[in-house]
N, C-alpha and C positions, 0 to 999 in steps of 0.2 A: 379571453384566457391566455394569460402567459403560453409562448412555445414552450412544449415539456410537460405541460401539466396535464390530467386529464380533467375528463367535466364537471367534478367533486374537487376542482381543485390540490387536487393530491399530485406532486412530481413523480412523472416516471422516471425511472434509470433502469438500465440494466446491469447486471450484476458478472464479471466474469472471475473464474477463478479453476486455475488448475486442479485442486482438492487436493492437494499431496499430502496433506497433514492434518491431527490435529485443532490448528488452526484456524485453518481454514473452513472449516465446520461449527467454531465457537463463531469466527467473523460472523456468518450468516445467520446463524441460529442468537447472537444479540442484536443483531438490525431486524429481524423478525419480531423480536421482543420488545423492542422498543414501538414498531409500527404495531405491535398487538394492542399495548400499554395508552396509544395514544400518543405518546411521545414524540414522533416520526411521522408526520403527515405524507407518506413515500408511498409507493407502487412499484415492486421491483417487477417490472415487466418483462423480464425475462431472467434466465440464471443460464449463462455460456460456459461452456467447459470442454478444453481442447484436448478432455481423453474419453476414453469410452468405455463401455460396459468389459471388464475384464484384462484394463489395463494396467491396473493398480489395485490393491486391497484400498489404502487409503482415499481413492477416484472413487473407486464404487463404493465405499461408503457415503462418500459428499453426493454422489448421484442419488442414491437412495436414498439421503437425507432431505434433495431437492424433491425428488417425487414424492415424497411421504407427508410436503407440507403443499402440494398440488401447486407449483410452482411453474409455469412456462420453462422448459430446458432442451436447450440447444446442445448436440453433442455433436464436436468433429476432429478428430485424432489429429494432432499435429504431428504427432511419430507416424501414422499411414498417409499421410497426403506429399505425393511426391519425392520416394524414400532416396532415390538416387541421387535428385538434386539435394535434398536437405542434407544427409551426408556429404557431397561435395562440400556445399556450406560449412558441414559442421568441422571439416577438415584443415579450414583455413583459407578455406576461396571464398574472400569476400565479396565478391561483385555474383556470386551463388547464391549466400547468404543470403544477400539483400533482393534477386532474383523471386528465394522459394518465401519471403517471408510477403512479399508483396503480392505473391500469386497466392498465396494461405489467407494470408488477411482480406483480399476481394470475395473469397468466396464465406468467409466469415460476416462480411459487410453484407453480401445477400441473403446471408439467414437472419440476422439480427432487422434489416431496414424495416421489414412489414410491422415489430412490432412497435413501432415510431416512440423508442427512447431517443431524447434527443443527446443524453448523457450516459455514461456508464462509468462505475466504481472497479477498479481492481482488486481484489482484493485474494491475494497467494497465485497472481496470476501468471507463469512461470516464463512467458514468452517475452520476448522484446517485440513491438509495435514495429510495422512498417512506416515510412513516412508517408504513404499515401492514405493509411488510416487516418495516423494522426490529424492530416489534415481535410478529412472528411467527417470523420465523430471523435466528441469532447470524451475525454479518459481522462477518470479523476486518479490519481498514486499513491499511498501513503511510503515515504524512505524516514526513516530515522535517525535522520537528525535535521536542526532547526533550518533554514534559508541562511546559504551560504556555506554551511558545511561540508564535511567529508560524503564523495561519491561512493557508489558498491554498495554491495551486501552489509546486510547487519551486522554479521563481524569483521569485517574490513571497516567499518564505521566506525568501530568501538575502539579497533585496535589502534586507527587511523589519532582518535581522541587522544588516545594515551599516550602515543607518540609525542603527539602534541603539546602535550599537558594542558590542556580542555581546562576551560572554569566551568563552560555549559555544555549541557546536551538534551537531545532534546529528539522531536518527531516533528513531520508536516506532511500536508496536502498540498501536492503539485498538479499542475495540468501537465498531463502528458505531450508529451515535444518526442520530434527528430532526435535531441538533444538528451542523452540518457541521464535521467535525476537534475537537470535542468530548466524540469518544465517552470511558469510561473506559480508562485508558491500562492495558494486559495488560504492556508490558516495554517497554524503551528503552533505549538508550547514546548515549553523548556524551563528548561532546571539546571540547578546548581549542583557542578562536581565538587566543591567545595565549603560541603557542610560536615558537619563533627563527625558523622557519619562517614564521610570520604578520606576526608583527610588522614588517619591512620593506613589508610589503604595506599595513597599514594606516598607517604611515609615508607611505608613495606616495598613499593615500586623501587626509589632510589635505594635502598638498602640492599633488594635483590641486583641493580643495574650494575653493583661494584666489583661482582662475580660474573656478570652474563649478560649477553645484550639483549636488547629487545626480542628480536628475531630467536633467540635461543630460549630465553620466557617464554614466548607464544608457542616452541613448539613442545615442552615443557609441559605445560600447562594447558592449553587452549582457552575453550571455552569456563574451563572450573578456573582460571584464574580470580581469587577475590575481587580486583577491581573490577576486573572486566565483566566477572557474574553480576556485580552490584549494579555498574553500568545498564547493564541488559533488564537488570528485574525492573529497573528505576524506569525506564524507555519502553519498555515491553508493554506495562499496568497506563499506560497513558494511551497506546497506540488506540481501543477498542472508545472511550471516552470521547477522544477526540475525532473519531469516524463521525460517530453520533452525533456528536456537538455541530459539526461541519455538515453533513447533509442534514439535522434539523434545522440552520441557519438557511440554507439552500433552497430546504422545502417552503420558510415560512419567507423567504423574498429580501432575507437580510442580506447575504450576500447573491449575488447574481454572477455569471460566468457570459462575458461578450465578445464575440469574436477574441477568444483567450484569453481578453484582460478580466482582471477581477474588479466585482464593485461591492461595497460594503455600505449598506445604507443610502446606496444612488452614487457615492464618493468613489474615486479609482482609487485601489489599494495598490500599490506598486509591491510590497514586502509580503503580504498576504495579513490576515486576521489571527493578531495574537490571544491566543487562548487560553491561556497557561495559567491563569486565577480557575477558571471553570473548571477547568481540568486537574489541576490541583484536589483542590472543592471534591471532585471525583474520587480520587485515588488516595486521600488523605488515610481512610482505614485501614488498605490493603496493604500500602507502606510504611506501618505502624512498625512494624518486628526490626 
């Protein structure tokens, strides 16, 4: 039997996630759906989360959504584990930082090893990795946008696009790295910012840029900015399809993860596994309007 899997075959992972939203509660509860469906030959053998009972309205819901489907859950406060040093950190003393996150993340390593995932999925999981994790268990990422993209948050991403004036964008699965949103890309898809669709939007862009700069739009506007929303809905409806897609590929041995490199069919992928017909295929109804 493959490392990872257990005796039915089925891959273990484990699951980490802050619960801060929303979210991060549809994430779990359609990878549930899909392994209920048959779809997902997966085993999330455990479900990690670095807050705790009474930390958050939105935690303890994700906590009680884990117990409620009798789910192994690991709970350990990143805001209680060593408050003085992580404030140093969070202050701006980096070699703190990097201190409390590698002392956090060992004792996270000790709760997690017994239940021998050899992998685990992010997913809303707020913290930044130590490099001693990383280089101890494989942590899968989803960032949005394609391999080679814009770094940061999802809207530092979007706004990143527009700056640019983007033809594509898109979502992927990295391996987690030292290297923030750097990891090796495991799959991705992507789309065209220039379809009938867009293009009046970006029309509307130069027309507002004659009055005001970018930076004055973004504060303006934010997030309800037309492109930027369209941006987001288009990127958003792909991100859950393509989790799926990629640990069903995983589970059934299409693609493989080897000491970091990725393989697709026994073949090294260098760019990762483009997906973006499948995924299309997906999301084709929801992006009807």
């Amino acid at each position: 039997m493959p490392t990872g899997f257990d005796s039915k075959g089925k891959l273990r992972i484990g699951w980490f996630s802050t619960g801060r939203d929303d979210a991060a509660r549809e994430l779990l509860i359609t990878a549930l759906n899909s392994i209920r469906s048959g779809e997902l030959k997966i085993e999330i053998a455990f479900v990690f989360c670095n807050r705790e009972v009474g930390e958050s309205e939105q935690s303890d819901k994700f906590i009680e959504l884990v117990k409620s489907e009798s789910l192994p859950l690991v709970m350990f406060s990143s805001a209680k584990f060593e408050p003085e040093l992580r404030r140093q950190g969070l202050s701006g003393d980096e070699a703190a930082l990097r201190e409390w996150r590698q002392m956090y993340d060992e004792h996270v390593y000790k709760l997690i090893e017994p239940f021998g995932a050899k992998l685990s999925f992010l997913a809303g999981y707020m913290l930044i990795l130590s490099d001693w994790m990383c280089e101890r268990h494989t942590m899968l990422n989803l960032h949005p946008a394609i391999p080679g993209g814009p770094k940061g948050a999802w809207q530092d991403v979007i706004w990143q696009l527009i700056a640019e004036r983007a033809s594509v964008a898109g979502a992927q699965i990295h391996i987690v790295t030292p290297q923030l949103d750097e990891g090796p890309p495991v799959s991705f898809c992507k789309f065209s910012l220039r379809t009938d669709k867009f293009i009046p939007l970006w029309n509307r862009l130069e027309e507002e840029l004659r009055c005001m700069s970018l930076d004055e739009l973004r504060d303006a506007y934010g997030e309800s900015y037309p492109l930027f929303a369209e941006i987001r809905r288009h990127e958003l409806a792909r991100e859950m399809p393509l989790i799926v897609l990629t640990l069903k590929m995983l589970a059934d041995g299409v693609i493989e993860i080897r000491e970091r490199d990725v393989f697709v069919s026994g073949e090294k992928c260098e760019g990762g596994l483009d997906l973006s017909e499948q995924v299309d295929a997906a999301v084709a109804d929801v992006l009807k309007g």
